[in-house]
GULUMTOR-228048 format. One record per atom (N, C-alpha, C): residue in one letter; x, y, z. Coordinates in pm, whole numbers, padded with zeros to 5 digits, always signed. Layout:
N
aXYZ/...
% end
This chain:
219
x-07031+14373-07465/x-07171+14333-07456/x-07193+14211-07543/x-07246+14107-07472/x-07254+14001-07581/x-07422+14034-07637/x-07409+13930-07772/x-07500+13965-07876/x-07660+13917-07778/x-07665+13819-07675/x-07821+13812-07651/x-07818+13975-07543/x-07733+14003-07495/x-07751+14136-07426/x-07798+14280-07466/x-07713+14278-07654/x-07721+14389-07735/x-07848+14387-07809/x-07924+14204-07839/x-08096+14189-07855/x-08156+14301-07787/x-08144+14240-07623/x-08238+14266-07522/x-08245+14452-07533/x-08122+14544-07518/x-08075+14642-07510/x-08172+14726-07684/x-08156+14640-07766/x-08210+14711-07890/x-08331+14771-07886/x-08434+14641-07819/x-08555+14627-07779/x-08600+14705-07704/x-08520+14777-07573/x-08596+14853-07511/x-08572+14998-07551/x-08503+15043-07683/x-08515+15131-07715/x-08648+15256-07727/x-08681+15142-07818/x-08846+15243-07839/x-08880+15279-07703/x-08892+15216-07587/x-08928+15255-07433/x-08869+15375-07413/x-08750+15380-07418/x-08658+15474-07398/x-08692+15609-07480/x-08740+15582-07584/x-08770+15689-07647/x-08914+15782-07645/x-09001+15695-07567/x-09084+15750-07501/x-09121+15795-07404/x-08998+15733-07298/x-08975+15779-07207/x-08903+15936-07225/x-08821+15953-07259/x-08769+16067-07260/x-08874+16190-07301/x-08921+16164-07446/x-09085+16237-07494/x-09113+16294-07385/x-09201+16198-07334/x-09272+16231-07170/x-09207+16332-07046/x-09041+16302-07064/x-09015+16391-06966/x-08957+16551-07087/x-09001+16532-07152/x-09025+16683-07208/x-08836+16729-07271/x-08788+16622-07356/x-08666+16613-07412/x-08650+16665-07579/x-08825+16686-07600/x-08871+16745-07710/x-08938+16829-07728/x-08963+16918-07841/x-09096+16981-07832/x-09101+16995-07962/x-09259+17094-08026/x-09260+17107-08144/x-09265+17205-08187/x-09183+17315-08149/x-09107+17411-08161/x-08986+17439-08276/x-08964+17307-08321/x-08801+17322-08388/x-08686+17402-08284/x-08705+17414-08141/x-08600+17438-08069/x-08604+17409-08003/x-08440+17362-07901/x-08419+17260-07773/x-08515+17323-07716/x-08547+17203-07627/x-08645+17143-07538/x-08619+17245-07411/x-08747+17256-07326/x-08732+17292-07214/x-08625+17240-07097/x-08563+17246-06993/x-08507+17216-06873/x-08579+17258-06806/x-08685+17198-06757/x-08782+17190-06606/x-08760+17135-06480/x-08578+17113-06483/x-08552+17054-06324/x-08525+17170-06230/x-08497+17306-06308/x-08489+17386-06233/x-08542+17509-06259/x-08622+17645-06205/x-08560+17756-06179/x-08516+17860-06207/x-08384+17807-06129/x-08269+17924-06121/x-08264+17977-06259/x-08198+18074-06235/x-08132+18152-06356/x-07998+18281-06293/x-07918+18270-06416/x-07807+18369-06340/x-07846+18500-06376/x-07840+18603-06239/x-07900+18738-06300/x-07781+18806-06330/x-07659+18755-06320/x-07531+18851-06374/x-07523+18793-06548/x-07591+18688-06613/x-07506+18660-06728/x-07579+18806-06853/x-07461+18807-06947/x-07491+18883-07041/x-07530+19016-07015/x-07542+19092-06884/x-07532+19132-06798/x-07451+19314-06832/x-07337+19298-06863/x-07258+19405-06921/x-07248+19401-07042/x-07272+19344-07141/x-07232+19363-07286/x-07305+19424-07389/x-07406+19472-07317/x-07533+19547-07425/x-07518+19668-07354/x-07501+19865-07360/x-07512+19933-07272/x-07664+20005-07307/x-07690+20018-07149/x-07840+20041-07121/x-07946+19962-07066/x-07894+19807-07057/x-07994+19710-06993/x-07986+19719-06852/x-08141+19688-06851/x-08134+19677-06697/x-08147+19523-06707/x-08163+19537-06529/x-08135+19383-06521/x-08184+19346-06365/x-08281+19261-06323/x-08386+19191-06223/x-08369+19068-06170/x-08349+19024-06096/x-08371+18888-06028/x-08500+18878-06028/x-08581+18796-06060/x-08750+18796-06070/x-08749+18626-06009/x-08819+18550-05915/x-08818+18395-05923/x-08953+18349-06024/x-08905+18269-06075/x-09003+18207-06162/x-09104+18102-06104/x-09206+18075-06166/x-09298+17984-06180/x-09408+18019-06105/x-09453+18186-06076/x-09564+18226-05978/x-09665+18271-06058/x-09763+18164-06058/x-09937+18177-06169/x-10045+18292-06088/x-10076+18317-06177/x-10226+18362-06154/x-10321+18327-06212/x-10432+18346-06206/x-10575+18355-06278/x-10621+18394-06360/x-10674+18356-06488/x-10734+18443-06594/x-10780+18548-06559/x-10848+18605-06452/x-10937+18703-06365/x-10824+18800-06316/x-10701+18761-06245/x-10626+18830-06170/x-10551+18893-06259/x-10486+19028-06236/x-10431+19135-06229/x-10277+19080-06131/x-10156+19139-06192/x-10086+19136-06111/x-10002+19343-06094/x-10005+19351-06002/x-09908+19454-05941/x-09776+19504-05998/x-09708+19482-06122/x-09597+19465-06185/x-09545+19589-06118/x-09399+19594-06091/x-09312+19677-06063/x-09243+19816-06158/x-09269+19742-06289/x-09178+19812-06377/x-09301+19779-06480/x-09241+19905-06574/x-09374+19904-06708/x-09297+19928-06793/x-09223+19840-06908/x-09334+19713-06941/x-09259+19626-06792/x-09321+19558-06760/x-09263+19411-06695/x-09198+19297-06745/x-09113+19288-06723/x-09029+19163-06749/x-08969+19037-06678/x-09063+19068-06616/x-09057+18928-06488/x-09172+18945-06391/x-09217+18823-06301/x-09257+18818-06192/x-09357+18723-06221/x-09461+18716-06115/x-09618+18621-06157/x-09639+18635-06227/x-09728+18560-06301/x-09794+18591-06407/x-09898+18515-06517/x-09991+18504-06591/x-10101+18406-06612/x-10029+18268-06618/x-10129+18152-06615/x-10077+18028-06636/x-10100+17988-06773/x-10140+18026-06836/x-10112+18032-07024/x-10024+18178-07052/x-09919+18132-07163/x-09797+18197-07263/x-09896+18257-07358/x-09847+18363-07371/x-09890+18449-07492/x-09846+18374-07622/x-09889+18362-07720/x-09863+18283-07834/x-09714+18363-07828/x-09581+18279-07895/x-09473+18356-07913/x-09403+18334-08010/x-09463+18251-08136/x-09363+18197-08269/x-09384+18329-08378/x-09292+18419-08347/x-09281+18529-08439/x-09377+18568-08449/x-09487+18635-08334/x-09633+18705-08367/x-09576+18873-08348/x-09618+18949-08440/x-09692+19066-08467/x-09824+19131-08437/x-09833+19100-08321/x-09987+19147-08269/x-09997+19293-08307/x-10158+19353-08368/x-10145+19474-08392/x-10218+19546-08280/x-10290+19513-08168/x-10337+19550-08099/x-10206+19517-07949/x-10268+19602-07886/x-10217+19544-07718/x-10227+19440-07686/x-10178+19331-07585/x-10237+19234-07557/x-10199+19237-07380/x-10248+19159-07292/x-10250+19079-07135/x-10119+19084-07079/x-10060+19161-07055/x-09948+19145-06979/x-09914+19020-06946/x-09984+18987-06845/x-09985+18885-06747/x-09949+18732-06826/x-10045+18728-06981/x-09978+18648-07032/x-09814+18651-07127/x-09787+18774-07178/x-09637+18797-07235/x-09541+18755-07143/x-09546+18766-06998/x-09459+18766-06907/x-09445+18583-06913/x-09511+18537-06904/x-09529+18409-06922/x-09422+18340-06990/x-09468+18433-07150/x-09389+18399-07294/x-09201+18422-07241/x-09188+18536-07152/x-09092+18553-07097/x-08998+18449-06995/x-09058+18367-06939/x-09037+18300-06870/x-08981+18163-06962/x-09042+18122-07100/x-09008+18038-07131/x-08899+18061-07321/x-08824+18178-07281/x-08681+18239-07319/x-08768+18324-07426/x-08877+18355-07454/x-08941+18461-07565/x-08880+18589-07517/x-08821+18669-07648/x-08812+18823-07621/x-08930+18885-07700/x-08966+18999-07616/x-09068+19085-07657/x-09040+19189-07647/x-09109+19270-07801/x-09020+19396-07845/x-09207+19495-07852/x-09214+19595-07716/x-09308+19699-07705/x-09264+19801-07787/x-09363+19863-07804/x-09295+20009-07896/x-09455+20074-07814/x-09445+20238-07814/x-09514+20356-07829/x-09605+20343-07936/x-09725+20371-07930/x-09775+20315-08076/x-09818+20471-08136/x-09774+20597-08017/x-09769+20735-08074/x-09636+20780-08107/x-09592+20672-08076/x-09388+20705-08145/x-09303+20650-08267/x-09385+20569-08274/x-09333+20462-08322/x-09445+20400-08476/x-09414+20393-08625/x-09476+20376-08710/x-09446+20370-08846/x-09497+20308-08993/x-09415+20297-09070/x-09321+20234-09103/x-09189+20319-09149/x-09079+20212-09170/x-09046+20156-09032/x-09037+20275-08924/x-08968+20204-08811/x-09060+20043-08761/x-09177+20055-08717/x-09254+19971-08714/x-09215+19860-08835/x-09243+19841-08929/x-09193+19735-09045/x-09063+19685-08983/x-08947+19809-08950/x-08826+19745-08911/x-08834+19640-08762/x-08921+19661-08720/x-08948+19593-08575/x-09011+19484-08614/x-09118+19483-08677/x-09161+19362-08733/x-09096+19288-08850/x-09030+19330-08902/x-08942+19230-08964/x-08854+19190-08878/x-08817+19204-08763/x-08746+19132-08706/x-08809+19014-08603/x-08927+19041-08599/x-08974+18934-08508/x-09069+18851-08622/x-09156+18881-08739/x-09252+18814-08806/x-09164+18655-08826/x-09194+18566-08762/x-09188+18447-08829/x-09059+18376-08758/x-08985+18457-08672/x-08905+18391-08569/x-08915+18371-08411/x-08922+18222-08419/x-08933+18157-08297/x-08909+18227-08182/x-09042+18248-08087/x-08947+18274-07926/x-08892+18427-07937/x-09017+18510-08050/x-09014+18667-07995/x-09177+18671-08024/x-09196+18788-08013/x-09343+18891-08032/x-09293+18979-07983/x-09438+19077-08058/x-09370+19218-08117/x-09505+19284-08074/x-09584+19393-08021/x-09690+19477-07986/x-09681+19617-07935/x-09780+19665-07948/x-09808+19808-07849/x-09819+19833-07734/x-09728+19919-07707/x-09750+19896-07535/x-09844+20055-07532/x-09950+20078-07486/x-09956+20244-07392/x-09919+20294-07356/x-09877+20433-07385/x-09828+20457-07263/x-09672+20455-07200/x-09653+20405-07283/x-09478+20355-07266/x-09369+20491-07260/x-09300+20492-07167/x-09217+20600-07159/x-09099+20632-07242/x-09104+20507-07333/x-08989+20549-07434/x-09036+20492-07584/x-08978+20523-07695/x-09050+20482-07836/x-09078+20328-07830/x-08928+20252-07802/x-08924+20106-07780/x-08870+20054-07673/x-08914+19922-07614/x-08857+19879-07492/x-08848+19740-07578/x-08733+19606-07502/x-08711+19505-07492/x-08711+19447-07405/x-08801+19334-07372/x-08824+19272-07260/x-08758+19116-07288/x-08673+19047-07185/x-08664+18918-07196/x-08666+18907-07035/x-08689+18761-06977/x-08703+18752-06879/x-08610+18835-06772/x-08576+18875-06671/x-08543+18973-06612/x-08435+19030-06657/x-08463+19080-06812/x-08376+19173-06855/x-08456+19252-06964/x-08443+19402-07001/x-08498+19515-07027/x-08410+19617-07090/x-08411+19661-07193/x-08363+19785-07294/x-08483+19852-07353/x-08461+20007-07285/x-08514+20101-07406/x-08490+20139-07456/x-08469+20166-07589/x-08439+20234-07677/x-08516+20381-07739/x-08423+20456-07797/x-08546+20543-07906/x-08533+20566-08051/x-08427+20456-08087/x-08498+20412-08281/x-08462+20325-08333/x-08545+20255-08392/x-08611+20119-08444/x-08440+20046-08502/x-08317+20169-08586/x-08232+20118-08662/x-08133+20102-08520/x-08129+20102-08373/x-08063+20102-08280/x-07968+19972-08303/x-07864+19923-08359/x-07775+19821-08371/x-07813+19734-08209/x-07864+19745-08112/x-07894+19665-07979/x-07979+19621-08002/x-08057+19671-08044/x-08214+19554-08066/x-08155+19397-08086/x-08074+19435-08247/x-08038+19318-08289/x-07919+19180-08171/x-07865+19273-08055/x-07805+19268-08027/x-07852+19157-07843/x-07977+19248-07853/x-08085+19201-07695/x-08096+19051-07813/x-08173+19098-07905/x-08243+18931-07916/x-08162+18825-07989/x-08059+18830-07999/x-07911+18771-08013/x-07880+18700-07862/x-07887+18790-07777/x-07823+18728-07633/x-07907+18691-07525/x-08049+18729-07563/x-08170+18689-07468/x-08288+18587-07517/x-08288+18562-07669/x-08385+18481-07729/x-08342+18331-07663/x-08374+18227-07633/x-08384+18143-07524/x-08250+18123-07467/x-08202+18216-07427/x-08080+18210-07356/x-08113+18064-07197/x-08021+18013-07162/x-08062+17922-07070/x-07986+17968-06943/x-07943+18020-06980/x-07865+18097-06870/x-07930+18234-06774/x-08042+18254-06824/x-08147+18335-06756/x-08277+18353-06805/x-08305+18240-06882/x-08458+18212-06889/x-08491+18089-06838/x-08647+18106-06711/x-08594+17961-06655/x-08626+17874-06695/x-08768+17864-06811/x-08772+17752-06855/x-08772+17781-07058/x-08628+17759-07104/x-08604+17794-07250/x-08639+17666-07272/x-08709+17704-07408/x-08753+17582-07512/x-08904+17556-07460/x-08939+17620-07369/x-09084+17554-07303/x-09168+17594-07463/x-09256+17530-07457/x-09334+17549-07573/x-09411+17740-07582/x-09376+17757-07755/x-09394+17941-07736/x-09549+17913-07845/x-09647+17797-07879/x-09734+17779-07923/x-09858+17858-07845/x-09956+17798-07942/x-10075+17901-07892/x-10110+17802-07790/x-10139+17847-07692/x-10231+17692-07606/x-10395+17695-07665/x-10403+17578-07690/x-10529+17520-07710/x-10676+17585-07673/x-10738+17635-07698/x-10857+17658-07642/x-10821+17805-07483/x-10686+17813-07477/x-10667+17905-07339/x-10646+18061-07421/x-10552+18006-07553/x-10509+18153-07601/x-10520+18141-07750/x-10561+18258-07793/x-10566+18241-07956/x-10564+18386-08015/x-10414+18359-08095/x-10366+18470-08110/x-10416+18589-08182/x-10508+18479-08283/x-10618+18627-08347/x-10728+18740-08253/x-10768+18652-08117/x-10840+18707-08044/x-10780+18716-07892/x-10673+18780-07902/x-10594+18754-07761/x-10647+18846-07668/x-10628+18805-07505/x-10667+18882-07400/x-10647+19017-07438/x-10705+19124-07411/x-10630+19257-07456/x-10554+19276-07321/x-10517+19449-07357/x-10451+19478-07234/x-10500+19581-07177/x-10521+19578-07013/x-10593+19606-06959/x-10501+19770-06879/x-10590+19909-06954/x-10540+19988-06861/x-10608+20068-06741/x-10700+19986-06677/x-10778+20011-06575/x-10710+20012-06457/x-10732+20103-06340/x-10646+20110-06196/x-10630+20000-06176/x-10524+19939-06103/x-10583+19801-06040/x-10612+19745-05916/x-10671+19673-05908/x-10776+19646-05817/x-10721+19652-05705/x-10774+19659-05560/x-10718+19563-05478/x-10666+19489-05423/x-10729+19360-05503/x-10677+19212-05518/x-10560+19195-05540/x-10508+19263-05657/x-10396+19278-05725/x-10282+19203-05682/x-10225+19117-05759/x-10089+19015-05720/x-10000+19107-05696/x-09920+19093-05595/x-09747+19174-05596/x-09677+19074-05660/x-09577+19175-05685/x-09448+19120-05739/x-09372+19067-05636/x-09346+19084-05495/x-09290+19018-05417/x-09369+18917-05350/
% end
């Protein structure tokens, strides 16, 4: 490269560097960036090495409405439609329930979320659950209702229940599912509060009313 070429080339750096910005090569997360060219995700990876997970093909990127209800298949849910705002996901401890519709979201963009029984589950075990999510990126931690087992793990179409808090897999799900890219479809997407849509002190609750009609399917 001669030197008026390596000028010209210096110069359009800064361009370059905003260019990339823009196509979402960053975030302010402190972790890699989203991949929004695709999608896919493999539903065999990681797949056998935890025993007890299940495991879903779910396709990503199907919104709903602040208003809408979706139909989930499985309780808790770990995939499918779901709101078009993320549940806040930078190491929250919610002490109440919160919106399905938005966690699934958080799921979609590599957050694991750790439900517990909130009649099973309390104390040390609880502390032990929340010390594992308070303050690290790309989990949350809440009450589910109702839940058929003490604790469940949700990452995008993958799922462990467990029944106690010291279960060596816990550590083990959010080791191999926290923004895994290999089956979350969009890891690194931003796990912030959105602006004015969600706010984690006053989050959607969760709704255990029949559901409607209307109701989104999962297929």
């Amino acid at each position: 490269m001669s030197r008026s070429q390596f000028v010209r080339f210096r110069h359009m750096i800064p361009l370059l560097v905003v260019v990339a910005t823009a196509l979402g090569c960053s975030n302010t997360d402190g972790e890699p960036s989203a991949d929004h060219s695709s999608h896919s995700t493999d539903a065999d990876a990681g797949s056998g090495d935890i025993e007890g997970l299940e495991v879903k093909d779910y396709p990503a990127g199907k919104h709903v409405e602040p208003t809408q209800r979706v139909a989930y298949d499985e309780s808790p849910p770990f995939g499918g439609p779901h709101d078009q705002v993320w549940a806040a996901c930078t190491g929250i401890v919610y002490p109440e329930a919160i919106r399905t519709e938005n966690i699934v979201h958080s799921l979609e963009h590599g957050a694991v979320w750790i439900a517990y029984n909130p009649d099973d589950v309390s104390g040390s075990d609880l502390e032990s659950l929340a010390g594992r999510v308070d303050g690290t990126p790309y989990t949350l931690l809440s009450p589910y209702p109702d839940l058929d087992a003490p604790i469940s793990l949700q990452a995008w179409g993958r799922r462990l229940k467990l029944d106690n808090a010291d279960d060596p897999r816990i550590d083990a799900f959010i080791e191999e599912f926290r923004m895994n890219r290999e089956t979350a479809p969009e890891p690194g997407a931003s796990c912030a509060a959105y602006p004015g849509a969600f706010d984690p002190d006053n989050p959607p609750p969760f709704d255990s009313s029949p559901l409607p009609a209307d109701a989104v399917p999962v297929g």
